[in-house]
Backbone bond lengths (Angstrom), bond angles and torsions (degrees), N, CA, C in turn:
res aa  C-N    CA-C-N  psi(-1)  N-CA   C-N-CA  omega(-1)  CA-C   N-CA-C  phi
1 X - - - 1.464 - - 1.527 110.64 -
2 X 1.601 126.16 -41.35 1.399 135.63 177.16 1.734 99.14 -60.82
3 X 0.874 126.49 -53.22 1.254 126.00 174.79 1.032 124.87 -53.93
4 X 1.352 131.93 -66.50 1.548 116.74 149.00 1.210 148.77 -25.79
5 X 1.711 103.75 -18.06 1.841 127.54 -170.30 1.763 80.53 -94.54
6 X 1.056 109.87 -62.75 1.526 116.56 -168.44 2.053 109.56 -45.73
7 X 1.647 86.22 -49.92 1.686 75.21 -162.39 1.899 97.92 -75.27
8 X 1.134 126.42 -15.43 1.197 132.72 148.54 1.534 116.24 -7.47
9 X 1.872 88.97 -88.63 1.365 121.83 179.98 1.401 114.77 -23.31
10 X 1.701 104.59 -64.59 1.007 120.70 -153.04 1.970 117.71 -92.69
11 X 1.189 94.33 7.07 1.939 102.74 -160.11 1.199 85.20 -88.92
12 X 1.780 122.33 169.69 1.329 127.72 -154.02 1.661 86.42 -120.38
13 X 1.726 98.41 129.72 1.366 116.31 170.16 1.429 126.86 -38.78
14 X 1.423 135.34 118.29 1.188 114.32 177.88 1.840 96.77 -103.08
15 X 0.875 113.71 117.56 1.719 142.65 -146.15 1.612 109.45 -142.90
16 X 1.152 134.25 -26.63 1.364 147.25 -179.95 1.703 96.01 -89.37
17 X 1.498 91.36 137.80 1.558 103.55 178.88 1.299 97.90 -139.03
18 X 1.733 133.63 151.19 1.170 139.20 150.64 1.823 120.48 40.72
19 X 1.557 93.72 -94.60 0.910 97.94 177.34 1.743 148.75 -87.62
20 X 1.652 77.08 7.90 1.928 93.56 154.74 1.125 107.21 -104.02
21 X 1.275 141.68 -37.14 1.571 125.40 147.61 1.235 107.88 -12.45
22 X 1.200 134.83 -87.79 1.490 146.55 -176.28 1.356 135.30 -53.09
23 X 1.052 73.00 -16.70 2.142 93.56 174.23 1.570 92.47 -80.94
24 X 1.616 99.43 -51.97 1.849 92.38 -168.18 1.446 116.79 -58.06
25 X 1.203 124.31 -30.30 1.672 131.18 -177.70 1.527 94.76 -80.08
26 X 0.913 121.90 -57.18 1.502 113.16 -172.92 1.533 123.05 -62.44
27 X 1.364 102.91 -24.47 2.003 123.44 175.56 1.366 105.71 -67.03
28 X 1.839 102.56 -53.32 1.387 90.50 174.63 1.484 135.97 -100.74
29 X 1.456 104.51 30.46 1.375 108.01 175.02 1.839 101.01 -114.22
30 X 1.662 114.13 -50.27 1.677 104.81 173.41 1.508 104.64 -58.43
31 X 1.009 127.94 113.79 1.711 130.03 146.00 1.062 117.97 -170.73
32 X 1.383 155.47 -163.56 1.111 169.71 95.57 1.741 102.65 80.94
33 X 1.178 90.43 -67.56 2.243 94.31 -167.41 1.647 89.91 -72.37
34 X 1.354 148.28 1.49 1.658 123.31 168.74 1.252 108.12 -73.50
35 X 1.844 116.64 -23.88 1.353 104.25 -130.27 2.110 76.09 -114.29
36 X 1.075 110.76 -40.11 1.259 113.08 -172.53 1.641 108.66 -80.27
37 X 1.081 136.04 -36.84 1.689 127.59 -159.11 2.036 95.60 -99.26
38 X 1.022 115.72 -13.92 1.600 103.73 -166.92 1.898 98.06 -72.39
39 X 1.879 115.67 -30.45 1.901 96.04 176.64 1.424 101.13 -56.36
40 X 1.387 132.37 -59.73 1.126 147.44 -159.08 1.756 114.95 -33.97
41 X 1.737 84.62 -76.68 1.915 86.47 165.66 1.540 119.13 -62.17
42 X 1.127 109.08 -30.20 2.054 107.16 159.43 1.163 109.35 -41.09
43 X 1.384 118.50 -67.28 1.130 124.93 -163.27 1.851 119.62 -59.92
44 X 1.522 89.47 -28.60 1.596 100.93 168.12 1.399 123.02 -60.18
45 X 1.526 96.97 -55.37 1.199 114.73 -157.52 1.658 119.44 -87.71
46 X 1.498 111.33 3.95 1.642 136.00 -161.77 1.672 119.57 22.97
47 X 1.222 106.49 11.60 1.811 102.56 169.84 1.323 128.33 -152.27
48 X 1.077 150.34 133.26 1.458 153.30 179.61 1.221 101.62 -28.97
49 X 1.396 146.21 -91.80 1.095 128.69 168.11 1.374 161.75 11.95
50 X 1.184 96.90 -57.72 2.311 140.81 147.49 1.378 97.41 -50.97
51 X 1.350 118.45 -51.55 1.538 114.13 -140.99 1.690 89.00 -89.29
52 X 1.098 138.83 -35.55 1.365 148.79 -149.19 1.967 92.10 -96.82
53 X 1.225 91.90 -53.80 1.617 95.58 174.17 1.193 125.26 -35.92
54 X 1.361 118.64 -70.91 1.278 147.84 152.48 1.654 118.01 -34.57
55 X 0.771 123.46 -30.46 1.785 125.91 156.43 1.313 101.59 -86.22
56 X 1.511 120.98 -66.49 1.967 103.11 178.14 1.455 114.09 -33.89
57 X 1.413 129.13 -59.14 0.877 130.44 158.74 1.578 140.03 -28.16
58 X 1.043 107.92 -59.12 1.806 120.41 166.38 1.406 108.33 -51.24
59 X 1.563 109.49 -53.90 1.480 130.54 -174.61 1.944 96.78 -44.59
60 X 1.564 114.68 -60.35 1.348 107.20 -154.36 1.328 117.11 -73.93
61 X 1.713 104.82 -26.02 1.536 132.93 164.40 1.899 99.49 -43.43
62 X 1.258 115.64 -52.16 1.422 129.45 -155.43 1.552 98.08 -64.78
63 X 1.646 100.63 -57.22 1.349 114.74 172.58 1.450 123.28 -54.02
64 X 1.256 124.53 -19.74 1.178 114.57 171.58 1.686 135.65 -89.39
65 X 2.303 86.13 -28.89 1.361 92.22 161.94 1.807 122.31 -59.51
66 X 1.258 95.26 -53.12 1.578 86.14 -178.28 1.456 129.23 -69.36
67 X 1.785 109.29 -0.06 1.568 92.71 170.59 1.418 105.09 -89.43
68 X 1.579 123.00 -0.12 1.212 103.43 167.89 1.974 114.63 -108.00
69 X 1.193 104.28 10.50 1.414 110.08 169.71 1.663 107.59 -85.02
70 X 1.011 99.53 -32.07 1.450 116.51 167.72 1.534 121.28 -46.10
71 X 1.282 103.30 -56.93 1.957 119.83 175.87 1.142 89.56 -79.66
72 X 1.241 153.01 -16.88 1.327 138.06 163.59 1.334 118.78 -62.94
73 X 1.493 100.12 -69.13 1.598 106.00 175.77 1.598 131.79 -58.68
74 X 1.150 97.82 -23.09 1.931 108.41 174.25 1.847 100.39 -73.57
75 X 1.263 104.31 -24.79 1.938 109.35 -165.32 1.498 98.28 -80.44
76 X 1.616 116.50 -56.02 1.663 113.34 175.82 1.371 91.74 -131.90
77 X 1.613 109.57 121.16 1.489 125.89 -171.53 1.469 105.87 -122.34
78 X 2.040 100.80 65.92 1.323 97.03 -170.81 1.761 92.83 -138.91
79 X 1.267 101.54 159.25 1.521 114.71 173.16 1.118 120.31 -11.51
80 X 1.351 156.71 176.42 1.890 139.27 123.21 2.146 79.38 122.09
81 X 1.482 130.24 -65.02 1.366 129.49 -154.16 1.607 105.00 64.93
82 X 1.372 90.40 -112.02 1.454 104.14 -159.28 1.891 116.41 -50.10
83 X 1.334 88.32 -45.87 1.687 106.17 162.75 1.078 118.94 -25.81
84 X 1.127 93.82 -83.84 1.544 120.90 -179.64 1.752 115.11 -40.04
85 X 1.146 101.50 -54.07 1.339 105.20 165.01 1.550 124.52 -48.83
86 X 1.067 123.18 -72.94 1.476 137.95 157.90 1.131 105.78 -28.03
87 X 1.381 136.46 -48.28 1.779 142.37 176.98 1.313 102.42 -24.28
88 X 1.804 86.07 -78.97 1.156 118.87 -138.81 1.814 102.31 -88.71
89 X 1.215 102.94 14.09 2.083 108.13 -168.19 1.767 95.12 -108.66
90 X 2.192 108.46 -42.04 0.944 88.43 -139.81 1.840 83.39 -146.57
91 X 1.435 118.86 17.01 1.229 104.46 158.78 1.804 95.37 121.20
92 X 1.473 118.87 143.82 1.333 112.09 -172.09 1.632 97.74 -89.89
93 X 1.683 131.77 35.18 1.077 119.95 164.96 1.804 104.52 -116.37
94 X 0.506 111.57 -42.42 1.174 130.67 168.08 2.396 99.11 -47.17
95 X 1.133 106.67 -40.54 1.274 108.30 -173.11 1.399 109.02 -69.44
96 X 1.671 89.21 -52.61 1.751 105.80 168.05 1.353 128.71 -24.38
97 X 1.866 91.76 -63.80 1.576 105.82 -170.41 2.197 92.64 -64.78
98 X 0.711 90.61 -45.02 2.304 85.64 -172.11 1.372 82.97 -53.34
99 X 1.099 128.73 -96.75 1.635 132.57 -157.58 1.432 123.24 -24.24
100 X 1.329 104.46 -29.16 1.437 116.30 173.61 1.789 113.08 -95.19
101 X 1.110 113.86 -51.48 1.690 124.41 141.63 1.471 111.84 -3.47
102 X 1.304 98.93 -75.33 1.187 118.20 -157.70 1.664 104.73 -71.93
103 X 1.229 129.18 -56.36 1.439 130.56 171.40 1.072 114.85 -44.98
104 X 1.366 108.68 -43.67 1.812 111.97 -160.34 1.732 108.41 -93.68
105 X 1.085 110.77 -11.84 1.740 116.25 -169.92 1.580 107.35 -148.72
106 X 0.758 112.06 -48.06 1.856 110.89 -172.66 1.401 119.10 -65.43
107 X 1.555 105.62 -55.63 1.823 121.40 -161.73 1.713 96.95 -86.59
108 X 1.955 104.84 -46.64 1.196 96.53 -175.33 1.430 114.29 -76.62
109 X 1.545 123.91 -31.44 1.620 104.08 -172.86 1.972 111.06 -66.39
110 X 1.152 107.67 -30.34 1.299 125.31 -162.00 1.915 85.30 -70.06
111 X 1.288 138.37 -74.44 1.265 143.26 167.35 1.561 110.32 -27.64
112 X 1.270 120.18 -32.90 1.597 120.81 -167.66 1.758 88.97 -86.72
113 X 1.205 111.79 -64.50 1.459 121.52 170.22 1.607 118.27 -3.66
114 X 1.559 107.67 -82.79 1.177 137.63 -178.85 2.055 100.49 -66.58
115 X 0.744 130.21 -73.41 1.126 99.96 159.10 1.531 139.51 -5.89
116 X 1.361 87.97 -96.17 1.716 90.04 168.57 1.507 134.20 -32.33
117 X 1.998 106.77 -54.57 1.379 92.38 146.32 1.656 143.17 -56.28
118 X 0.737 118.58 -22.40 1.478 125.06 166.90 1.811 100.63 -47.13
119 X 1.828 90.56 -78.90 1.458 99.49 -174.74 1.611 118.73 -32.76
120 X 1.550 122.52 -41.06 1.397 152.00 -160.95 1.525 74.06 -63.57
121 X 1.317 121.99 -82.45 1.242 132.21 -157.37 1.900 126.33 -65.48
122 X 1.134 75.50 -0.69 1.751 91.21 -161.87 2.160 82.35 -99.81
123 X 1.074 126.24 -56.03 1.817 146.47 143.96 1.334 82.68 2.60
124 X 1.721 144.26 -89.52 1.085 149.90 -152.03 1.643 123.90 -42.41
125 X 1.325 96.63 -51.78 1.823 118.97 153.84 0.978 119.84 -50.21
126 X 1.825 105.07 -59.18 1.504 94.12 -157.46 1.043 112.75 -119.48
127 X 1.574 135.66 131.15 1.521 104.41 -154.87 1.662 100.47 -94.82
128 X 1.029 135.12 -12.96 1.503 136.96 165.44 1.172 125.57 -43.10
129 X 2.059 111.10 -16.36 1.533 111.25 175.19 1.516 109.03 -106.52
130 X 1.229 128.46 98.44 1.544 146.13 165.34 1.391 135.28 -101.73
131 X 1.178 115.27 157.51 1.402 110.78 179.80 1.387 102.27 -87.24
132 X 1.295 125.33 -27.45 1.783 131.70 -175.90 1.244 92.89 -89.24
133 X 1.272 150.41 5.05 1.324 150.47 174.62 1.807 122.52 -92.95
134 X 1.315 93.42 63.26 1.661 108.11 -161.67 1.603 105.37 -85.84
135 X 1.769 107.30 125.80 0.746 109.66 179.95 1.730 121.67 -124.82
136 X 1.590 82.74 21.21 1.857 110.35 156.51 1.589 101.66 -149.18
137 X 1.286 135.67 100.91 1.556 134.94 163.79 1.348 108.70 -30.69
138 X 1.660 104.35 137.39 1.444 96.65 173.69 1.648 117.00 -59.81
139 X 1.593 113.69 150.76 1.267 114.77 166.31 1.529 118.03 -119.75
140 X 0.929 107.52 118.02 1.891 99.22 -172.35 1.433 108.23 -79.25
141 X 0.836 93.56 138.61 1.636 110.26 179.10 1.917 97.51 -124.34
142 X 1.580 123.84 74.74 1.422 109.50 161.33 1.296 79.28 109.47
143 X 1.324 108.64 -142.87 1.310 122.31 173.64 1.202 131.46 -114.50
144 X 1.599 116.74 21.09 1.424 116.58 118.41 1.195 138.20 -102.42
145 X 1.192 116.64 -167.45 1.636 134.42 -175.98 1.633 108.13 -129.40
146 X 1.650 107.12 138.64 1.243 131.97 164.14 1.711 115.59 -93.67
147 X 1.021 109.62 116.30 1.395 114.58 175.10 1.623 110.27 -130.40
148 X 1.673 98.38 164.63 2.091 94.47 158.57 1.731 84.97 -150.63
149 X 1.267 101.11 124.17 1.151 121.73 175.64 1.941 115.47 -79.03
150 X 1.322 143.49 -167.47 1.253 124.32 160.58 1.329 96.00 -113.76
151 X 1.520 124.84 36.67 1.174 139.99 -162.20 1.641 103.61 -108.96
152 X 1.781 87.29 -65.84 1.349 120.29 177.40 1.752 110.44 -65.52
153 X 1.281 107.08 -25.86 1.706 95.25 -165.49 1.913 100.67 -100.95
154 X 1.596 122.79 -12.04 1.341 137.36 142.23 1.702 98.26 -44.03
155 X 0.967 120.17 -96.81 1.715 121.05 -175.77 1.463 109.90 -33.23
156 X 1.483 135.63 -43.48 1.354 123.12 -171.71 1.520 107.33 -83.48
157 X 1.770 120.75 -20.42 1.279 128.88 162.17 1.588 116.73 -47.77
158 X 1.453 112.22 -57.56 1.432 114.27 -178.17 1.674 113.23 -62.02
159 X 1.468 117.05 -33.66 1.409 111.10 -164.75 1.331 95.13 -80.58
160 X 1.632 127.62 -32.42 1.427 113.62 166.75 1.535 130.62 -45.73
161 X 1.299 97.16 -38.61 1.455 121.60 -167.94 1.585 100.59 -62.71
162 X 1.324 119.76 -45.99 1.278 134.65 -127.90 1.533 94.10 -109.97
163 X 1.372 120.98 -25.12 1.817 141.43 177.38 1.437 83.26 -81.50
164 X 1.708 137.18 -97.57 1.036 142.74 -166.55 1.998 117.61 -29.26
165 X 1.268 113.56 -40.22 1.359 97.69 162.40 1.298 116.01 -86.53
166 X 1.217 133.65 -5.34 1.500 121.19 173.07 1.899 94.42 -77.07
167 X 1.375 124.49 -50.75 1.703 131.43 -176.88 1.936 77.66 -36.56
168 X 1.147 140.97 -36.18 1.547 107.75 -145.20 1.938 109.35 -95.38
169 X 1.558 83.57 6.91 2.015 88.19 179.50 1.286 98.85 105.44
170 X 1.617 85.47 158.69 1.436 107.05 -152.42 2.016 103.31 -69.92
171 X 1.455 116.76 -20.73 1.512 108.41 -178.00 1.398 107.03 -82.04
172 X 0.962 135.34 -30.46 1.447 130.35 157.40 1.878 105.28 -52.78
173 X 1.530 106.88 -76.19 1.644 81.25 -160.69 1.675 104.70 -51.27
174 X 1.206 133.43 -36.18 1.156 120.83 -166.71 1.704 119.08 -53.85
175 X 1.716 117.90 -36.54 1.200 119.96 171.48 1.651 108.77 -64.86
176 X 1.462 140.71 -30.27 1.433 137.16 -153.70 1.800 77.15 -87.27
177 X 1.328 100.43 -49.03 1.954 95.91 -166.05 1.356 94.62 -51.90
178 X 1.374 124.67 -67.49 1.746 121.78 -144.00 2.061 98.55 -73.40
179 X 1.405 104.06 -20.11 1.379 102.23 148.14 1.523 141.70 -30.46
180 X 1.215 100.76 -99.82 1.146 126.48 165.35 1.704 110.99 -35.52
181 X 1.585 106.34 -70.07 1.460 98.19 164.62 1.625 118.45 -14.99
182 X 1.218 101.08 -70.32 1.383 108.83 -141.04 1.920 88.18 -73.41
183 X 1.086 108.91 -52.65 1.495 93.22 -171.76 1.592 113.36 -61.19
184 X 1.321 128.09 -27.32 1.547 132.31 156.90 1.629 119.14 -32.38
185 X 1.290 98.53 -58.67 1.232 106.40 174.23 1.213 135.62 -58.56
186 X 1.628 110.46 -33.53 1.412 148.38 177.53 1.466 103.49 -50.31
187 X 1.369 114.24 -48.33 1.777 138.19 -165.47 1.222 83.73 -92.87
188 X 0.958 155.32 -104.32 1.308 148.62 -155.35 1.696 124.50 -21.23
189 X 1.240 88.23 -62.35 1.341 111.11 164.28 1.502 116.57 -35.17
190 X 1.753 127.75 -74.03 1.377 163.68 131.55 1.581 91.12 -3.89
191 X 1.104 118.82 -53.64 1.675 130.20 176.18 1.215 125.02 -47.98
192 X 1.600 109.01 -38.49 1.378 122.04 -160.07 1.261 87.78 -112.00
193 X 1.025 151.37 -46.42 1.303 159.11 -177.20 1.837 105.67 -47.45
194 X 0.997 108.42 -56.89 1.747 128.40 169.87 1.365 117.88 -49.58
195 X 1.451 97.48 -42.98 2.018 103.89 -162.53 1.707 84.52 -83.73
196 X 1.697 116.55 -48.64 1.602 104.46 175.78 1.406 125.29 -36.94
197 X 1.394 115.87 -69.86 1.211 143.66 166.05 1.408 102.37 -27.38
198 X 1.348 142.19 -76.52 1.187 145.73 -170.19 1.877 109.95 -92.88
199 X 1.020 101.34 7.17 1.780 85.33 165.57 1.520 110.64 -92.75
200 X 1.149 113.46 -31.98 1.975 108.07 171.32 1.611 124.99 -58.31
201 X 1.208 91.73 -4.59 1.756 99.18 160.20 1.340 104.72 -79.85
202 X 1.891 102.02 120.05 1.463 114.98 168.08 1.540 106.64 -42.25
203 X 1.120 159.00 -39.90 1.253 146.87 -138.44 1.592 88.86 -121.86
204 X 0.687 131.31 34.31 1.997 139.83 169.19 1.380 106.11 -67.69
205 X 1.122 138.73 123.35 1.774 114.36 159.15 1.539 122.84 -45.98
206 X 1.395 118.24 -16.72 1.422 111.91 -160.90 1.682 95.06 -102.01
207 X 1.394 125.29 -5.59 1.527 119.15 167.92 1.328 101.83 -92.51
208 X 1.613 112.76 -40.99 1.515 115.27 -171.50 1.593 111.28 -56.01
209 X 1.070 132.91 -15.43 1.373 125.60 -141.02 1.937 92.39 -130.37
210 X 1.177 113.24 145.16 1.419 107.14 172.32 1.979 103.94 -87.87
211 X 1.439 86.16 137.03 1.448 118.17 179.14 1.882 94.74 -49.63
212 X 1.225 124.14 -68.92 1.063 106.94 -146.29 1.520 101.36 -125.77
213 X 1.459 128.63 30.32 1.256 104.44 -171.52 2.007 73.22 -153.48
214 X 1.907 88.23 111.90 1.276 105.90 175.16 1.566 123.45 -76.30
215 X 1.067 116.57 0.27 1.606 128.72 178.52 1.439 111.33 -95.78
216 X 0.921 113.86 -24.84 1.459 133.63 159.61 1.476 121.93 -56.96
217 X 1.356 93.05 -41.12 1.605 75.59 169.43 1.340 111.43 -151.00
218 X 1.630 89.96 86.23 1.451 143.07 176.58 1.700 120.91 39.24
219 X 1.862 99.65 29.69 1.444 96.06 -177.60 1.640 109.66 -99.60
220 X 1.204 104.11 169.70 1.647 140.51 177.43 1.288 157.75 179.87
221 X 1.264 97.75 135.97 1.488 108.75 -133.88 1.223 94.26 -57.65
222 X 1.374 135.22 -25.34 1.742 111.51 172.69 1.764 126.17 -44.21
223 X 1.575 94.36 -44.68 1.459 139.28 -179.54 2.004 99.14 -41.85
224 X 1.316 72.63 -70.28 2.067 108.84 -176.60 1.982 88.87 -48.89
225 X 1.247 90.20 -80.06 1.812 93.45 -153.45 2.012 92.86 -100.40
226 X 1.392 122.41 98.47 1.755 90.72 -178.73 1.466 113.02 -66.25
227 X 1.167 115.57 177.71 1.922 112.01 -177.73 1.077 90.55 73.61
228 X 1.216 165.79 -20.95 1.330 149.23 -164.65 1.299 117.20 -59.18
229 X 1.323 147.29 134.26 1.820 117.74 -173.53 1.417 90.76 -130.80
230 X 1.576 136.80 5.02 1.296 139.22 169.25 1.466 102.02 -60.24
231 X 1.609 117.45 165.87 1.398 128.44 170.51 1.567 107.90 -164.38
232 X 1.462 97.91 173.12 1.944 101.08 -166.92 1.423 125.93 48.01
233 X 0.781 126.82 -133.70 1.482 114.21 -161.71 1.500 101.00 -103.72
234 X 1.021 142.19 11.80 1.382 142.92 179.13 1.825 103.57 -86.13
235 X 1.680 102.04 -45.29 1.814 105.40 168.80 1.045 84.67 -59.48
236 X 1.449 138.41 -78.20 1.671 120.80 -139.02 1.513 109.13 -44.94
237 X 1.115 120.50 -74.31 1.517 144.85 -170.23 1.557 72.84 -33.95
238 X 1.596 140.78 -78.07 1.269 135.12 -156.39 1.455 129.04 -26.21
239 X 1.555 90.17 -68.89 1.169 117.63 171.82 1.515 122.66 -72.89
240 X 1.146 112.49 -9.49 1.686 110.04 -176.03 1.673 88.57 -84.93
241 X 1.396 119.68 -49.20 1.410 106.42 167.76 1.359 132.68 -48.00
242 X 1.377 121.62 -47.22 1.386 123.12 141.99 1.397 141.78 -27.11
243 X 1.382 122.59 -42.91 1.214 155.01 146.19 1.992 105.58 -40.03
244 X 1.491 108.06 -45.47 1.767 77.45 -174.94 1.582 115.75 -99.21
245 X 1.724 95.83 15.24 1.626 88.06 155.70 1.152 151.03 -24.79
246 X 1.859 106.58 -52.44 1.216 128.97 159.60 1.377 120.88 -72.20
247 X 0.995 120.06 -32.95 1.604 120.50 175.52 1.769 103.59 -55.32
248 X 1.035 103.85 -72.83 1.375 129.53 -178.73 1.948 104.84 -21.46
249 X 1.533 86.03 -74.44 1.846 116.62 -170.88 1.949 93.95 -46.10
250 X 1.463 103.85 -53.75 1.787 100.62 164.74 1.252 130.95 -39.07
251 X 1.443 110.13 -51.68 1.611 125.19 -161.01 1.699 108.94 -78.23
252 X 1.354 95.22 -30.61 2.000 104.15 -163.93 1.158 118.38 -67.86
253 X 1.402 120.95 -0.87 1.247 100.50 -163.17 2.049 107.77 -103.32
254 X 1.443 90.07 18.54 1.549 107.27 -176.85 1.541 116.25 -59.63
255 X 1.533 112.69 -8.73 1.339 130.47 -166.39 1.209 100.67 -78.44
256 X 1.495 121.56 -23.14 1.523 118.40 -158.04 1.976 121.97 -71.80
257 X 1.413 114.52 -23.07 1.309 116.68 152.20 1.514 129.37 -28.48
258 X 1.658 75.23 -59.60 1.879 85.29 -176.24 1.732 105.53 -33.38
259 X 1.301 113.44 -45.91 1.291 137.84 -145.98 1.965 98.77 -64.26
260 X 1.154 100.37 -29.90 1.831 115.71 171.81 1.159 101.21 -90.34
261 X 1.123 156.47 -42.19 1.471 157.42 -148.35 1.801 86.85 -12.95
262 X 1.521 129.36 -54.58 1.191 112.65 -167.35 1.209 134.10 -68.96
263 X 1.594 117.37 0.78 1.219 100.74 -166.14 2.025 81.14 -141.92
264 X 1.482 110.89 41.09 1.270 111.15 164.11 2.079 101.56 -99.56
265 X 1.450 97.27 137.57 1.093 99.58 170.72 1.880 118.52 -79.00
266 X 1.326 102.47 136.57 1.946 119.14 -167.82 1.932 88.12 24.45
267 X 1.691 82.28 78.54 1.969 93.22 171.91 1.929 111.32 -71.37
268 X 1.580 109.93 -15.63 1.522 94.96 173.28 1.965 124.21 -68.67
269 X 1.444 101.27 -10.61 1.362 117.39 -171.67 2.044 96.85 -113.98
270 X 0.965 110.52 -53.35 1.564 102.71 -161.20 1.873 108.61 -79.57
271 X 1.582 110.86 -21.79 1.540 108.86 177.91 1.483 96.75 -67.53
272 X 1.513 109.87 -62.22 1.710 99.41 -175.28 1.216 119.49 -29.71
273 X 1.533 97.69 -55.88 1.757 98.63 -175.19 1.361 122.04 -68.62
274 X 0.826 116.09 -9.84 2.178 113.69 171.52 1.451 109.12 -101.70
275 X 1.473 114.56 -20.66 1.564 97.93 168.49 1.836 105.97 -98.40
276 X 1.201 106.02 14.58 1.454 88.50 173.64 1.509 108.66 -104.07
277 X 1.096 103.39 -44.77 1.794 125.84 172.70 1.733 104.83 -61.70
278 X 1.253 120.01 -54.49 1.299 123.26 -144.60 1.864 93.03 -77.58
C-alpha cells in the first residue's frame, strides 16, 4: 500500500491539456531562428522566390517529421520523446549516445543560440548590452580566448531566469510558456500583416527584385558562398540547399513535446494534436 502512495507521490503530473501542448511546439519553433536566419538564406539564395521556397520546403519536411513523431508519441507517450524512441527502435546504446548528444550539443547549443539572440536583440534598446561591452577582457588561453561580454552575461541571465521558473512547477512554467507563446505569435502575426501591407508599394524590394532569377538581381555565388568554384545552376541548386539551413534550424525544435509525453493529458489524442496544429 506504501508503495503505491509513494509511486503516486512521485509520478509526473499529467497537467498539460491541448492547448499547452501547442503552445509548446509553437513556443519552440516561433522565436529567434525566423527573425535571424531568413537574411542569411536570402543572401544564399539571391531572390524572393528561393527564400519562400526554401521555408515551403522546410515547412513540408517539418510536416512530415511530426506526422510521424506523432505515431511515435501516441505508441509510447512517456517522458525521454525522442530518446525514448531511439531506445526502444534501436537499442538502449544507441539511446545513450542521443541523450547525451542531446544535453551536451543539441538542447544546449540550440539554448545558448537563442539566448544570445535575444541578448543581440535586447543590444537594440539598450545600449549597455554589447558584444564590445566586456566585462571580463578576453584572456587567451592557447588559441582561444575567455571572455564575458554584458552581452553574454544578459543571455546567461535569461537562461537562469528561464531554469528557475520551470524549478517552481509545472503551472507556473506552463503560464510563462502559454505566455510568451501567445505574445510571440502576436508579433509575428503584426509582422506579416506589415510586410503585406507594405509590399504593394512599387518600390518594395520584393516587387523590385525578380522572384526567381538570382542573376538578376546582381547575385553570385562567389559573392553568396566565397571559394565557391561551382557556376550556373548547379551553385544555385547548391546553395539553395544551403539556404534551408536556417529554415530547417527554425522548424526542429517541434520535437520538444515529445519530451513531456508524461505529463500531457490522454497524450495519444492531445500530442497528435499540437504537433499537427502547433
Amino acid at each position: 500500500m506504501n508503495e503505491k502512495i509513494d509511486n503516486k507521490a512521485t509520478s509526473l503530473l499529467r497537467a498539460l491539456g491541448p492547448i499547452d501542448a501547442t503552445m509548446i511546439v509553437m513556443g519552440s519553433m516561433i522565436g529567434s531562428g525566423i527573425f535571424i536566419t531568413s537574411a542569411e538564406s536570402s543572401r544564399l539564395s539571391g531572390a524572393p522566390g528561393w527564400l519562400l521556397l526554401a521555408w515551403a520546403v522546410g515547412g513540408v519536411m517539418t510536416i512530415a517529421g511530426a506526422l510521424c513523431c506523432s505515431e511515435l508519441a501516441t505508441m509510447m507517450p512517456r517522458a525521454g520523446g525522442v530518446y525514448v524512441f531511439l531506445r526502444e527502435a534501436y537499442g538502449s546504446s544507441i539511446g545513450f549516445l542521443y541523450g547525451w548528444t542531446l544535453f551536451l550539443v543539441i538542447q544546449t547549443g540550440t539554448i545558448a543560440a537563442v539566448a544570445i539572440a535575444f541578448a543581440k536583440f535586447l543590444g537594440v534598446f539598450v545600449a549597455a548590452v554589447s558584444t564590445d561591452s566586456y566585462l571580463v577582457p578576453p584572456i587567451s588561453i592557447g588559441s582561444y580566448a575567455i571572455s564575458l561580454s554584458s552581452e553574454q552575461l544578459a543571455a546567461i541571465a535569461l537562461i537562469a531566469l528561464l531554469t528557475w521558473t520551470n524549478t517552481r512547477g509545472l503551472k507556473v512554467g506552463k503560464i510563462v510558456q502559454n505566455t510568451f507563446t501567445f505574445t510571440k505569435t502576436a508579433a509575428l502575426a503584426a509582422v506579416v500583416v506589415i510586410g503585406l501591407s507594405l509590399g504593394w508599394n512599387v518600390n518594395s524590394a520584393a516587387l523590385a527584385s525578380k522572384w526567381w532569377d538570382s542573376w538578376a538581381n546582381g547575385w553570385s555565388p562567389q559573392v553568396a558562398q566565397p571559394g565557391f568554384t561551382f557556376v550556373g545552376g548547379l551553385a544555385l541548386a547548391l546553395l539553395f540547399g544551403k539556404s534551408m539551413v536556417g529554415p530547417l534550424f527554425a522548424q526542429t525544435a517541434w520535437t520538444n513535446v515529445t519530451f513531456i509525453g508524461s505529463e500531457v493529458r490522454d497524450p495519444g489524442k492531445n500530442l497528435v494534436r499540437a504537433l499537427v496544429f502547433g
